[in-house]
Biopython code that builds the backbone (N, CA, C, O; Angstrom):
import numpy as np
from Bio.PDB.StructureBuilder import StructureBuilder

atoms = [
    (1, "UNK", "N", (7.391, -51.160, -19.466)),
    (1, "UNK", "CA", (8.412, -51.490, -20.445)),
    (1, "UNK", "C", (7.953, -51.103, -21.842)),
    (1, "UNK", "O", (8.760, -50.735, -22.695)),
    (2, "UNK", "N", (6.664, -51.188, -22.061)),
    (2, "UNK", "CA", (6.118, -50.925, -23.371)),
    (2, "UNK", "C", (6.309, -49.247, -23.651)),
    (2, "UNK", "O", (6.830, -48.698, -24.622)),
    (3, "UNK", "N", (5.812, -48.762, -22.674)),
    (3, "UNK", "CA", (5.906, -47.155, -22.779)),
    (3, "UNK", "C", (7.110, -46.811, -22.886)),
    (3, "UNK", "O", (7.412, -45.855, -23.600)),
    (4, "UNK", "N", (8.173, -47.624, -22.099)),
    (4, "UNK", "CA", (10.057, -46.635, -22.577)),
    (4, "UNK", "C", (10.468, -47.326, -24.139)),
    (4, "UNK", "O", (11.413, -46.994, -24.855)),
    (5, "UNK", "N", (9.465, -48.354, -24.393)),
    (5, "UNK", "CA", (9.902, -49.233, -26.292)),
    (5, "UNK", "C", (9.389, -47.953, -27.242)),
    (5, "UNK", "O", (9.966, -47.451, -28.206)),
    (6, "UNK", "N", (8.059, -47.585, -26.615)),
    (6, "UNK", "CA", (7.558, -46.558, -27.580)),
    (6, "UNK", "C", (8.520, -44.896, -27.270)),
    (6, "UNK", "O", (9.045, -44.161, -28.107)),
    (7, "UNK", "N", (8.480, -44.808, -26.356)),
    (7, "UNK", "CA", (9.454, -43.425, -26.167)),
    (7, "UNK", "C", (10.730, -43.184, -26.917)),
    (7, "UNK", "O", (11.108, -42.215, -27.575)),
    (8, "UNK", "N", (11.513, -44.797, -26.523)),
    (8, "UNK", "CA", (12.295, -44.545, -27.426)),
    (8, "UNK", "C", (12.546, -45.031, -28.949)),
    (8, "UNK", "O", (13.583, -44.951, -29.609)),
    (9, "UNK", "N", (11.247, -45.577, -29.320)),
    (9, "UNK", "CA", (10.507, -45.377, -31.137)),
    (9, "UNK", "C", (10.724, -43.988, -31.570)),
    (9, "UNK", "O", (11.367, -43.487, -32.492)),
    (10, "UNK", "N", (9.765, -43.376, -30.333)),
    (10, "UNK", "CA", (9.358, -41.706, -31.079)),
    (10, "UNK", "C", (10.709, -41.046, -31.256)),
    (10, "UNK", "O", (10.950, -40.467, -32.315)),
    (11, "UNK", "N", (11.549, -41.094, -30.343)),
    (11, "UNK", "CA", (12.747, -40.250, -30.331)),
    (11, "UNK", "C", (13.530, -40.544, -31.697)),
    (11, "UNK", "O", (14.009, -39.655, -32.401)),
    (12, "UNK", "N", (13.603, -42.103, -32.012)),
    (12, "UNK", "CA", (14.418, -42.549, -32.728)),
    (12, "UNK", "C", (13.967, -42.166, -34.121)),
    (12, "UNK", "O", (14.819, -41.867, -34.958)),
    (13, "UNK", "N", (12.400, -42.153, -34.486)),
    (13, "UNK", "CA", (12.294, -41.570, -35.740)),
    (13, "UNK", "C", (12.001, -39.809, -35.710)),
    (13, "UNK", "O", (11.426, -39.366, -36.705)),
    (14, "UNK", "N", (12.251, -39.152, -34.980)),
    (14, "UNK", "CA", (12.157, -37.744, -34.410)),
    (14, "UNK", "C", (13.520, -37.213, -35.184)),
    (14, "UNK", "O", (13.491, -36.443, -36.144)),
    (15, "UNK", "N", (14.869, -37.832, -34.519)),
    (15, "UNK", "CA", (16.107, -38.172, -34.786)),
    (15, "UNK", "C", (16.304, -38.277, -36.595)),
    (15, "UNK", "O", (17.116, -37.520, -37.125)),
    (16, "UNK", "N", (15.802, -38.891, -37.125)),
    (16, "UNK", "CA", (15.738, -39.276, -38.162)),
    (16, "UNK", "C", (15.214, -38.074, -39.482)),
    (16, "UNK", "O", (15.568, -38.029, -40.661)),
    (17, "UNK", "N", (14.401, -37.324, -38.833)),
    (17, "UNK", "CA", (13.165, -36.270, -39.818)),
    (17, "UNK", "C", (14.204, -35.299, -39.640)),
    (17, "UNK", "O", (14.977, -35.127, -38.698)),
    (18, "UNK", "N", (14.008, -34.426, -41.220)),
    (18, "UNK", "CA", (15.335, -33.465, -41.318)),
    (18, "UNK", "C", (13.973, -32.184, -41.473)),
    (18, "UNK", "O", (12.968, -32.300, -42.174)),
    (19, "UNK", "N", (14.283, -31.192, -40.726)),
    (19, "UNK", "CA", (13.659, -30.519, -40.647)),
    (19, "UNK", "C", (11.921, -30.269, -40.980)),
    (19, "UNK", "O", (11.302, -29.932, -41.990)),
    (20, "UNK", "N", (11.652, -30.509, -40.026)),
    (20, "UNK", "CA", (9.662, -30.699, -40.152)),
    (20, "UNK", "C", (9.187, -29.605, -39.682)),
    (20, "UNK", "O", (9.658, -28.756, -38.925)),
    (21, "UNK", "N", (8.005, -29.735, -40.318)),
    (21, "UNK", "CA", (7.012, -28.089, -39.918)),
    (21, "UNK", "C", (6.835, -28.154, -38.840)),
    (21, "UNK", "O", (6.942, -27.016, -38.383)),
    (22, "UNK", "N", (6.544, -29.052, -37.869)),
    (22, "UNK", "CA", (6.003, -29.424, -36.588)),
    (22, "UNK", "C", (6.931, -30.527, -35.687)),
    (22, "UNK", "O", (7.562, -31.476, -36.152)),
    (23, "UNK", "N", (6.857, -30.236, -34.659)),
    (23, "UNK", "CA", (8.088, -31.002, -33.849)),
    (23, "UNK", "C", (6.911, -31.981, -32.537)),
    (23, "UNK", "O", (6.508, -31.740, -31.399)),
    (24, "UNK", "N", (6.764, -32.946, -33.382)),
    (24, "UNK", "CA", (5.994, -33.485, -31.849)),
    (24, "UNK", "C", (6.379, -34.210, -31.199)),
    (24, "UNK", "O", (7.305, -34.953, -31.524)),
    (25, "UNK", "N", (5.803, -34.238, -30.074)),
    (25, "UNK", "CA", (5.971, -34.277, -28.414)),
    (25, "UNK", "C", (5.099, -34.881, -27.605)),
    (25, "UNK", "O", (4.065, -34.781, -28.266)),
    (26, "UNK", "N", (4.796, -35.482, -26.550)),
    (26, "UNK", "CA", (3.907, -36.484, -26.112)),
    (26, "UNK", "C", (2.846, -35.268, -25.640)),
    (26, "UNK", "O", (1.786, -35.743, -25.232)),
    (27, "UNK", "N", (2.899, -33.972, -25.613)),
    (27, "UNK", "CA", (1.867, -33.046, -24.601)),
    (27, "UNK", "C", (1.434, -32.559, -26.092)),
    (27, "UNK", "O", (0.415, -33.086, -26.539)),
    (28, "UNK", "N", (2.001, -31.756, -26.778)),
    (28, "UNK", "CA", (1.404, -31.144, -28.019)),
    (28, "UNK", "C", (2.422, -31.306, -29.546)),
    (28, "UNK", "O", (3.626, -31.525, -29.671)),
    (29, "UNK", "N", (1.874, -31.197, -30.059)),
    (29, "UNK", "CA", (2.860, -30.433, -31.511)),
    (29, "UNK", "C", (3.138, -28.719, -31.483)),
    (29, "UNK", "O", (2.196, -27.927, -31.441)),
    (30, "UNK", "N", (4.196, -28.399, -31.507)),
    (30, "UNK", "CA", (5.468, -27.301, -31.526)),
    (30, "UNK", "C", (5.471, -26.615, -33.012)),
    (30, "UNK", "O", (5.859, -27.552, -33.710)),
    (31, "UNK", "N", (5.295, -25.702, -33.727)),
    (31, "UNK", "CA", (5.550, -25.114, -34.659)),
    (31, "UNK", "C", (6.867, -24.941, -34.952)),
    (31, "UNK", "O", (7.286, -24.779, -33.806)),
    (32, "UNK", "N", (7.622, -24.874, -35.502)),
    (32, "UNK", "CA", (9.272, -24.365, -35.708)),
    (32, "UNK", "C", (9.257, -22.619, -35.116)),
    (32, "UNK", "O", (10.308, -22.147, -34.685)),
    (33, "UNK", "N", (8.212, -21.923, -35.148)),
    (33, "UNK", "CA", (8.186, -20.665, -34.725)),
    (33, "UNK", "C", (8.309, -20.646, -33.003)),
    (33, "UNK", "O", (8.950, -19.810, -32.366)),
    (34, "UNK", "N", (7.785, -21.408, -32.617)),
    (34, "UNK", "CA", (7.656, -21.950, -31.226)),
    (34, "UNK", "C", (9.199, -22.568, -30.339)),
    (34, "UNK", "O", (9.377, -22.702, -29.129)),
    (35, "UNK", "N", (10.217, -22.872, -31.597)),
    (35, "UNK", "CA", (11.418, -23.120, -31.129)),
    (35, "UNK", "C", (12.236, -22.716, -31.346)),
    (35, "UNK", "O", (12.730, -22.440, -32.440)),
    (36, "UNK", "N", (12.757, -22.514, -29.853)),
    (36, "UNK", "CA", (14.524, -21.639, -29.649)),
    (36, "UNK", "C", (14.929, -21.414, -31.095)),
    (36, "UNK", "O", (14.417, -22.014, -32.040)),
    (37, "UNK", "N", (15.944, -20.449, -31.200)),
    (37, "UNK", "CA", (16.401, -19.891, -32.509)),
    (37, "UNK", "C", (17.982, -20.473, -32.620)),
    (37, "UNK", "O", (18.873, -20.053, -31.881)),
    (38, "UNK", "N", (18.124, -21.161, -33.310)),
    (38, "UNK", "CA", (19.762, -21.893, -33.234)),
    (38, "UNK", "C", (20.472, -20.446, -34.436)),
    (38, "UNK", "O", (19.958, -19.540, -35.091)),
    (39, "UNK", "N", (21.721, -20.890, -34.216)),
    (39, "UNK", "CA", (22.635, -20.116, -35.029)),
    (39, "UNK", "C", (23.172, -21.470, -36.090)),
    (39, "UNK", "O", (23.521, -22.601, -35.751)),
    (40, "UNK", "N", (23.105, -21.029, -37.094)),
    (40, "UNK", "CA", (24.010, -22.180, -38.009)),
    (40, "UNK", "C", (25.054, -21.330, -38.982)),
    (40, "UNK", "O", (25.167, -20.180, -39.407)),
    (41, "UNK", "N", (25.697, -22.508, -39.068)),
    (41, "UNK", "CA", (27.357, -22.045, -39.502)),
    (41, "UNK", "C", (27.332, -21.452, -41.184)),
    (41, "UNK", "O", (26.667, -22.118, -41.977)),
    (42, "UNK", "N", (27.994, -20.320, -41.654)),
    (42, "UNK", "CA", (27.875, -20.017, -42.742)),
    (42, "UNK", "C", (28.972, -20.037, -43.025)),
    (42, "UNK", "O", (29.685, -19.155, -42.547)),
    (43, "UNK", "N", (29.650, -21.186, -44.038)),
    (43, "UNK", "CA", (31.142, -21.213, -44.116)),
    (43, "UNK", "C", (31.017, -21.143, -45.400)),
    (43, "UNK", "O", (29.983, -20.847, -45.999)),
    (44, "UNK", "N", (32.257, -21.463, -45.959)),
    (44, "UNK", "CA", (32.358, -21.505, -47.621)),
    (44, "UNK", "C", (31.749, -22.971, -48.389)),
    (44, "UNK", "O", (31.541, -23.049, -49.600)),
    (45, "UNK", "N", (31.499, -24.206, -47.299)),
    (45, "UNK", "CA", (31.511, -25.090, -48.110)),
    (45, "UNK", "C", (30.101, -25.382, -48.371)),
    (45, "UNK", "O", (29.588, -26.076, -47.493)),
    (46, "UNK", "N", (29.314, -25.033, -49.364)),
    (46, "UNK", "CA", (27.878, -25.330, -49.793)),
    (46, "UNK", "C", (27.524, -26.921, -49.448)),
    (46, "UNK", "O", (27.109, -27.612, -50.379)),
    (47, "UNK", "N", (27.660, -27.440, -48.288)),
    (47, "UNK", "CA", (27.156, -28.722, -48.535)),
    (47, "UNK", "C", (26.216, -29.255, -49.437)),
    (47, "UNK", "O", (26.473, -30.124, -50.269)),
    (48, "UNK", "N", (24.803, -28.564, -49.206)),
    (48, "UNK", "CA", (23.753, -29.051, -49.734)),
    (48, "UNK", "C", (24.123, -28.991, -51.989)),
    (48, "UNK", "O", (23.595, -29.759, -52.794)),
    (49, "UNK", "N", (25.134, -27.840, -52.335)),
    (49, "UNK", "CA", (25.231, -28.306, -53.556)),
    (49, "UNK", "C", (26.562, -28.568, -53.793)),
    (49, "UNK", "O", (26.809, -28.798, -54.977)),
    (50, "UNK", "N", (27.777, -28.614, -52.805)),
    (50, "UNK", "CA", (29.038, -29.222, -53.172)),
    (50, "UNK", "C", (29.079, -30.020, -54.136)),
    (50, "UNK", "O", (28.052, -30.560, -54.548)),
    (51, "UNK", "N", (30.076, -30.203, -54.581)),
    (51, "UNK", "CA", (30.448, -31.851, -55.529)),
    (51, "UNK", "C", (31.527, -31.991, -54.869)),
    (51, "UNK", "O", (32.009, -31.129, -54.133)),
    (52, "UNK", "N", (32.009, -33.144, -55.096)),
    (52, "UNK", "CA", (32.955, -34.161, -54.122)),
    (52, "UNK", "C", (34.340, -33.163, -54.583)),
    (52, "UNK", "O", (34.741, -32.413, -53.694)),
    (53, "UNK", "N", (34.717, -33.142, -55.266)),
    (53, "UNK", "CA", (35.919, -32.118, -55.267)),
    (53, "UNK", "C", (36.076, -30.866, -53.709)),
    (53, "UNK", "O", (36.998, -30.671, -52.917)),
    (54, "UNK", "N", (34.849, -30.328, -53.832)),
    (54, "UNK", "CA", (34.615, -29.160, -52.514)),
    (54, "UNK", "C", (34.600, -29.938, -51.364)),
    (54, "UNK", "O", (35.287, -29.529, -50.429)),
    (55, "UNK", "N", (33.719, -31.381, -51.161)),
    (55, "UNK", "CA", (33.460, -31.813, -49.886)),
    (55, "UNK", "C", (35.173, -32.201, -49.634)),
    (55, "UNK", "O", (35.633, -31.988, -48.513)),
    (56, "UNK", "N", (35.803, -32.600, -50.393)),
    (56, "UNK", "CA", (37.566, -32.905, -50.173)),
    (56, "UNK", "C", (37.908, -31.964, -49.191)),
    (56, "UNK", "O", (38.373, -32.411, -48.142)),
    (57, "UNK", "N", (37.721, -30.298, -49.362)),
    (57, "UNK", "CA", (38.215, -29.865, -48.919)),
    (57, "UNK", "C", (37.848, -29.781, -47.109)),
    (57, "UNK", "O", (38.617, -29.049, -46.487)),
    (58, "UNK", "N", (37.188, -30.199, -46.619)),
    (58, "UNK", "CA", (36.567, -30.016, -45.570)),
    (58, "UNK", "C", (37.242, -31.161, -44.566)),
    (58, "UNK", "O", (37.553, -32.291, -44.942)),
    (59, "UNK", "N", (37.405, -30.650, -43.227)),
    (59, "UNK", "CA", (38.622, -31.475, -42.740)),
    (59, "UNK", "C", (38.154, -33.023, -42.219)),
    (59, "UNK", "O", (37.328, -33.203, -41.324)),
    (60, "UNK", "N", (38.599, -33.711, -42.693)),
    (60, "UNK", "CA", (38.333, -35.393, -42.470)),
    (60, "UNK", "C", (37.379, -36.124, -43.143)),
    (60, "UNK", "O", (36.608, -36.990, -42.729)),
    (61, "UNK", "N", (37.556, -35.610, -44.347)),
    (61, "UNK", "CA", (36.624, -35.743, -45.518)),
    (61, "UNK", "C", (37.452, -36.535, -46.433)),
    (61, "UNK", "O", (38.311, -35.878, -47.022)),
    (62, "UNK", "N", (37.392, -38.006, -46.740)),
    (62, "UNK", "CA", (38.342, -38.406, -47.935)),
    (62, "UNK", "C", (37.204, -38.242, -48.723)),
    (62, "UNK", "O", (36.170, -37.605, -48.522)),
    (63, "UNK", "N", (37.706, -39.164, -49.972)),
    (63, "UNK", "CA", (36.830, -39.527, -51.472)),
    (63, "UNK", "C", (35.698, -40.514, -50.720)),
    (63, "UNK", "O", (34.552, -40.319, -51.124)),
    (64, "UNK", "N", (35.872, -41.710, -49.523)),
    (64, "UNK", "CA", (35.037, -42.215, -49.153)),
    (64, "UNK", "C", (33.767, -41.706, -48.672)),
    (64, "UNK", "O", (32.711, -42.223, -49.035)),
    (65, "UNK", "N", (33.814, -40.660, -47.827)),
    (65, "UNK", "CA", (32.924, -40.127, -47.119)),
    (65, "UNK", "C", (32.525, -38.934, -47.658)),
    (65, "UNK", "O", (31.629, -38.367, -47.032)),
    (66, "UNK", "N", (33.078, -38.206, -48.984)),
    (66, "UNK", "CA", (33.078, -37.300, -49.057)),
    (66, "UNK", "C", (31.422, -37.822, -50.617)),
    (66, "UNK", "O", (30.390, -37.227, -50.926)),
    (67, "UNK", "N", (31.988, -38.998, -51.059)),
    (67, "UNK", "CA", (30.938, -39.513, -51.810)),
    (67, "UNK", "C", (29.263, -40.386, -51.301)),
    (67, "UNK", "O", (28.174, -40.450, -51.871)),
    (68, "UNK", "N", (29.725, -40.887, -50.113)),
    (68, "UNK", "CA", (28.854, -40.912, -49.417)),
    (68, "UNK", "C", (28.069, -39.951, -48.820)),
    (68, "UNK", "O", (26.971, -40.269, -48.361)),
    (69, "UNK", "N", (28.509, -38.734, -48.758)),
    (69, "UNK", "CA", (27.819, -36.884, -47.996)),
    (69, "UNK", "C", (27.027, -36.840, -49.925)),
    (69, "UNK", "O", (25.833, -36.545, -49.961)),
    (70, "UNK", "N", (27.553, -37.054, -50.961)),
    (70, "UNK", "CA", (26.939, -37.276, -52.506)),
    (70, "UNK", "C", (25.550, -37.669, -51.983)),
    (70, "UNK", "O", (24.564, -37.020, -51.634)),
    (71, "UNK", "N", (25.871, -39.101, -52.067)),
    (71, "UNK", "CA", (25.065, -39.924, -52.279)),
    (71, "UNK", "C", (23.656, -39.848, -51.121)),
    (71, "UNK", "O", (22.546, -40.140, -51.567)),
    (72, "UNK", "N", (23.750, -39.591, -50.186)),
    (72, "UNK", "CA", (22.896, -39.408, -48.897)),
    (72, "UNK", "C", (21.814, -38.038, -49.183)),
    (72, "UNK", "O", (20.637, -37.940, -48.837)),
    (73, "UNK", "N", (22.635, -37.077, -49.910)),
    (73, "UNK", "CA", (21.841, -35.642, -50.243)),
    (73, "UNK", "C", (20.788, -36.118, -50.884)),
    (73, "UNK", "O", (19.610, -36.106, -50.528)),
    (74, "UNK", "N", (21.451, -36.696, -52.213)),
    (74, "UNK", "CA", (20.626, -36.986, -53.521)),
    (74, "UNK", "C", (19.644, -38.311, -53.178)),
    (74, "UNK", "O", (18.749, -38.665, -53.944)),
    (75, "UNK", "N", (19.896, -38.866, -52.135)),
    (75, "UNK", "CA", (18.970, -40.035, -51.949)),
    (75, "UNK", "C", (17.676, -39.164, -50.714)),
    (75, "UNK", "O", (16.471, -39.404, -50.641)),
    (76, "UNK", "N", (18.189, -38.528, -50.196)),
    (76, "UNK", "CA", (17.570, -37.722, -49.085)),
    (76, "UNK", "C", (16.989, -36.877, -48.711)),
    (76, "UNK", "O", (16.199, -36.819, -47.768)),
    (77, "UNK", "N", (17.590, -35.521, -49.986)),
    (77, "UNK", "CA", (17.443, -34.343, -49.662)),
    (77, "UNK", "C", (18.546, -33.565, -49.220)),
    (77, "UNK", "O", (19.686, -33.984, -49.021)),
    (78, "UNK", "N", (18.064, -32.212, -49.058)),
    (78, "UNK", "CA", (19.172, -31.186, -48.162)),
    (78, "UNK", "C", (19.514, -31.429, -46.926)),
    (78, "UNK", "O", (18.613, -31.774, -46.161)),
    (79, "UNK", "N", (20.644, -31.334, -46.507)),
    (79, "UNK", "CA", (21.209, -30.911, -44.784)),
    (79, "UNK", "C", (20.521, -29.876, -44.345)),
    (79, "UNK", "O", (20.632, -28.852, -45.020)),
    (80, "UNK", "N", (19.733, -29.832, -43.263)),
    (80, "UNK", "CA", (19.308, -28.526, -42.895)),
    (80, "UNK", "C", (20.190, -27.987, -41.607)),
    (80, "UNK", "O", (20.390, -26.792, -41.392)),
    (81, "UNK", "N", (20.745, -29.197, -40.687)),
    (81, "UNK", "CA", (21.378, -28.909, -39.432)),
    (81, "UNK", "C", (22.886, -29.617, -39.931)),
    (81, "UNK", "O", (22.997, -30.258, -40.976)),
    (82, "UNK", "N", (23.732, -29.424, -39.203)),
    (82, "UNK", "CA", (25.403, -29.974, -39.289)),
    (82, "UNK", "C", (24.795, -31.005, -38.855)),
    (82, "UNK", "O", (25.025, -31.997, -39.547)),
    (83, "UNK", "N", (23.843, -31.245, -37.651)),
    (83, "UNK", "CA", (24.166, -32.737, -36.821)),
    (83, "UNK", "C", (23.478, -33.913, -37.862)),
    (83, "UNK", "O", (23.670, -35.095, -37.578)),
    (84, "UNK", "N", (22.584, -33.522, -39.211)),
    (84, "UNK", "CA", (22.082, -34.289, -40.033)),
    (84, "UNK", "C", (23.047, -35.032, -40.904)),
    (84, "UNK", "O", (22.645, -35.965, -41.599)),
    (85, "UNK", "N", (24.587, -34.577, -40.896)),
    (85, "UNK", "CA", (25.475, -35.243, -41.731)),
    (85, "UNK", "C", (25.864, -37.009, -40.131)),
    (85, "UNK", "O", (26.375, -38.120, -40.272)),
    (86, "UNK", "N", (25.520, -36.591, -39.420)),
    (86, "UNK", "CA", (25.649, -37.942, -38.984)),
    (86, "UNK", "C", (24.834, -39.316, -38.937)),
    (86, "UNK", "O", (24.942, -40.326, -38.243)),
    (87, "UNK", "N", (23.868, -38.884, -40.092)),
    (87, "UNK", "CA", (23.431, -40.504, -41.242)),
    (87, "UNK", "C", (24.469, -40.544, -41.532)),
    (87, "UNK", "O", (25.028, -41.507, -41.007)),
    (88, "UNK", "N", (25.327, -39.751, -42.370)),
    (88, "UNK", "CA", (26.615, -40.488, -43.367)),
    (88, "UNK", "C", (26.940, -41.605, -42.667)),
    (88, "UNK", "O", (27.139, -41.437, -41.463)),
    (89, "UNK", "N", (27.059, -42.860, -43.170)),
    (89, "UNK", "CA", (28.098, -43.467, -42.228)),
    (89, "UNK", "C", (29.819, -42.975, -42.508)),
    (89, "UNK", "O", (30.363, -42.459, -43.484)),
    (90, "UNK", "N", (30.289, -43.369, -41.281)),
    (90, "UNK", "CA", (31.377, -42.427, -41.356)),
    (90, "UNK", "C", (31.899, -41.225, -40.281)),
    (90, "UNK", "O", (32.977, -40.949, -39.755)),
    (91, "UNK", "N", (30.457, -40.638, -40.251)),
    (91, "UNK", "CA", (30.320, -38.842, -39.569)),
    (91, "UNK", "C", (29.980, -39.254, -38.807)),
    (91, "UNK", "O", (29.517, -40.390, -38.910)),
    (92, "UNK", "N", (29.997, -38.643, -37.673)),
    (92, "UNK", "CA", (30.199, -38.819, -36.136)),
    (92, "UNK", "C", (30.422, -37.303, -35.578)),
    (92, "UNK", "O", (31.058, -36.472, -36.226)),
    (93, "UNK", "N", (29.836, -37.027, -34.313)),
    (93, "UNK", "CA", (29.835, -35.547, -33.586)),
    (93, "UNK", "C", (30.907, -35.133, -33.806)),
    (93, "UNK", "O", (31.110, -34.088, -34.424)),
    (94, "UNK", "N", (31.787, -35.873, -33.345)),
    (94, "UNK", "CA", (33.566, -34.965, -33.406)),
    (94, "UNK", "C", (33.852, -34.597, -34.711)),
    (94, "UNK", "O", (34.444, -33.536, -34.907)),
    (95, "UNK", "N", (33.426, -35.520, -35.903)),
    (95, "UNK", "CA", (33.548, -35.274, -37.218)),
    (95, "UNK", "C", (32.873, -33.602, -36.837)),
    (95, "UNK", "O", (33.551, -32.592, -36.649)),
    (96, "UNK", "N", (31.640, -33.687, -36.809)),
    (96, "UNK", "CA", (30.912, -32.454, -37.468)),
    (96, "UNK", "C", (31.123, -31.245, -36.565)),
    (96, "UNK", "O", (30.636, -30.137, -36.792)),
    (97, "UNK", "N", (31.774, -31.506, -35.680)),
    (97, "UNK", "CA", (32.234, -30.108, -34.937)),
    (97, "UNK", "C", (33.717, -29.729, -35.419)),
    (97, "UNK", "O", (34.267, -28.642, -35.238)),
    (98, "UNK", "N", (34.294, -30.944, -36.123)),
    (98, "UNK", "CA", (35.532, -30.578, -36.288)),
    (98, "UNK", "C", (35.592, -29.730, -37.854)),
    (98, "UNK", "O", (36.584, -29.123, -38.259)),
    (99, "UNK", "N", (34.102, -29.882, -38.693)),
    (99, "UNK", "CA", (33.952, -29.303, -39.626)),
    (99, "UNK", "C", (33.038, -27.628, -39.998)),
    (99, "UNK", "O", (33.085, -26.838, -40.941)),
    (100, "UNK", "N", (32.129, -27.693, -38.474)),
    (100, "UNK", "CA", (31.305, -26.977, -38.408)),
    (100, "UNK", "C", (30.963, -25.584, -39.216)),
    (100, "UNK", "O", (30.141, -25.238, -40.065)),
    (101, "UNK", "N", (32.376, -24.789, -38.266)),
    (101, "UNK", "CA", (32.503, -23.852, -39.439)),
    (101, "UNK", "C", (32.728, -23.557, -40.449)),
    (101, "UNK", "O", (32.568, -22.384, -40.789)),
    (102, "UNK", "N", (33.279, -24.696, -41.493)),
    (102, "UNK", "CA", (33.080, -24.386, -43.028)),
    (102, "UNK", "C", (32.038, -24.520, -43.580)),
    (102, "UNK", "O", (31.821, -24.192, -44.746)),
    (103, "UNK", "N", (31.166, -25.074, -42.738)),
    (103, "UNK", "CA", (29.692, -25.506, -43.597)),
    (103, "UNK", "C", (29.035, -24.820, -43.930)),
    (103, "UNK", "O", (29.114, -23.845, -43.182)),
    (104, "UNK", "N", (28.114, -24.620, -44.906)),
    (104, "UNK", "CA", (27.010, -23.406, -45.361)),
    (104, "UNK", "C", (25.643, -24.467, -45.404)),
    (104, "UNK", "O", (25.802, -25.446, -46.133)),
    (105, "UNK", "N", (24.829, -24.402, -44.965)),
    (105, "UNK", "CA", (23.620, -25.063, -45.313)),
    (105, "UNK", "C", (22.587, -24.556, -46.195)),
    (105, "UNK", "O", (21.523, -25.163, -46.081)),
    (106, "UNK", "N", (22.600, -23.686, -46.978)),
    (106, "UNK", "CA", (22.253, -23.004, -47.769)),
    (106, "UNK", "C", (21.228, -23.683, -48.429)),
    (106, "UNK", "O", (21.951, -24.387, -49.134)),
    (107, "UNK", "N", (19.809, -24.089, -48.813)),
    (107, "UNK", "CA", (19.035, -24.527, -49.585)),
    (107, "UNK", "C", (18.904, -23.880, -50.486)),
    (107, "UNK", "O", (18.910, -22.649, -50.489)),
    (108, "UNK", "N", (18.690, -24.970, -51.890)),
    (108, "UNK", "CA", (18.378, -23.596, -52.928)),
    (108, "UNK", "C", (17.420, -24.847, -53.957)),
    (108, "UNK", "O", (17.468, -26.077, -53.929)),
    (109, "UNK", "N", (16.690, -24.017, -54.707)),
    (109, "UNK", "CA", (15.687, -24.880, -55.536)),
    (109, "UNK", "C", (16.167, -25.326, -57.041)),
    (109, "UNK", "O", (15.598, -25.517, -58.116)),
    (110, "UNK", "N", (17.506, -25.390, -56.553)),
    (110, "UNK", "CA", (18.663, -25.622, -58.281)),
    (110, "UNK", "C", (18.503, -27.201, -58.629)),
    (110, "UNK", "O", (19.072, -27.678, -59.611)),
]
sb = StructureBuilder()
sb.init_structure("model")
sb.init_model(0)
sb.init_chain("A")
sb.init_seg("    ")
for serial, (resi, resn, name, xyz) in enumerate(atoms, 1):
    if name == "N":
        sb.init_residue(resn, " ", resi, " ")
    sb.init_atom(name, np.array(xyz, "f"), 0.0, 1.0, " ", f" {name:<3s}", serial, name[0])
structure = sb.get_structure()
């Protein structure tokens, strides 16, 4: 019982880390070079430097959630994956697939 409390510790703060140099694992640590190559969405909407006016535009986005996607960056950091907007409270999978392709995840050092 102790070992599935800790398994699912690790997962849960794994879940949590927005893009890390190293991805570990109960056998080794993983380089990011070492993992599958995802495709991410290059849409018009700059998440990572939107202002709430732009996040409006994105579908199922009010002023509520759209200030909360604000507030979560600037407390947090950048989005690196779509599935990282589901801290927002609010966002949820269907949310972020239903937004996917407008998203740009674009980092920038502004």
């Amino acid at each position: 019982m102790l070992a599935v409390s800790a398994a699912l510790l690790l997962l849960a703060s794994a879940a949590s880390c927005r893009a890390p140099e190293t991805v570990r694992c109960a056998a080794r640590p993983l380089s990011m070079a070492q993992l599958p190559a995802i495709s991410l969405p290059d849409g018009p909407v700059r998440i990572n430097q939107a202002g709430l006016a732009e996040l409006l535009t994105l579908p199922g986005v009010g002023e509520t959630i759209g200030q909360r996607i604000v507030e979560e960056r600037e407390t947090s950091g950048p989005f690196y994956y779509p599935e990282d907007l589901t801290v927002v409270k609010g966002i949820g999978p269907k949310l972020v697939e239903g937004m996917r392709e407008q998203l740009n995840l674009e980092v920038t050092d502004e």
